[in-house]
C-alpha positions in Angstrom: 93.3 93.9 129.0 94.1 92.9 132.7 92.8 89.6 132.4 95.3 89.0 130.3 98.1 91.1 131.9 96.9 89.1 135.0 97.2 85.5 133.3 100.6 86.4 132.2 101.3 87.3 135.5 100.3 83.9 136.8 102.2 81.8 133.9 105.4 83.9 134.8 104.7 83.1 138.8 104.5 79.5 137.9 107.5 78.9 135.5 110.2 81.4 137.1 109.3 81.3 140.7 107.8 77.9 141.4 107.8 78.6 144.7 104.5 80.4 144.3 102.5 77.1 143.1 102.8 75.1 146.8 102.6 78.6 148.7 98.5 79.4 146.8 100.1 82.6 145.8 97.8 84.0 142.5 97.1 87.4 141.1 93.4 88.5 142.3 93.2 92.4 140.7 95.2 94.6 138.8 93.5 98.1 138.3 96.7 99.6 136.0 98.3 100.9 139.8 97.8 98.3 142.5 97.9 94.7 142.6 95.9 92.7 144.9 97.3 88.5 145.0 95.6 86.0 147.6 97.6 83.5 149.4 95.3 80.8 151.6 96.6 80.2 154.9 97.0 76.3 154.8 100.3 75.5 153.5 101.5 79.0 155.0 100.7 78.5 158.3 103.3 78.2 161.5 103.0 75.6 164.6 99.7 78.4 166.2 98.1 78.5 163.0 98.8 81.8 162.0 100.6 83.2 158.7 104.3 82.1 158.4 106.7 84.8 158.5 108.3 83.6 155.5 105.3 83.1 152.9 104.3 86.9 154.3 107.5 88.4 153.3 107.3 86.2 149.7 104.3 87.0 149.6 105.4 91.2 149.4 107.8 90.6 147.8 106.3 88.8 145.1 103.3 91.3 144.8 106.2 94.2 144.5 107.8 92.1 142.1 104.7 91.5 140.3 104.0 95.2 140.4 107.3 96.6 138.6 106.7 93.0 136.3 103.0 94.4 135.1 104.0 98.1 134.5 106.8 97.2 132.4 104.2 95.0 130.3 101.7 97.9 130.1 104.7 99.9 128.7 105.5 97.0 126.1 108.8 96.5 127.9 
């Protein structure tokens, strides 16, 4: 059941924020409480090779987002 709460997850990321494609962003886990999404450092990185500021806070606040988002599916809402 969280495959597939995870998968819609993912085709929601891609069509409504298509930001998250380029960034890497993807759902990893999803235990029923806490989300877990991986973002690889390569297209996020700054000029010393280190995380972006920017894809870090997208990145929260995508997996906050995608948090409320995967609640309201277990609750059929």
């Amino acid at each position: 059941m969280h495959d597939a709460a995870l998968k819609k997850l993912q085709q929601t990321l891609a069509a409504e924020m298509p930001i998250c494609t380029p960034m890497g962003i993807v759902p990893s886990s999803w235990d029923g409480l806490q989300l877990a999404m991986q973002m690889p450092l390569a297209p996020n990185r700054n000029h010393q090779y280190s995380a972006f500021a920017g894809s870090l806070n997208a990145l929260c606040t995508i997996v906050g987002w995608g948090t409320v988002f995967l609640m309201l599916h277990h609750e059929g809402l």
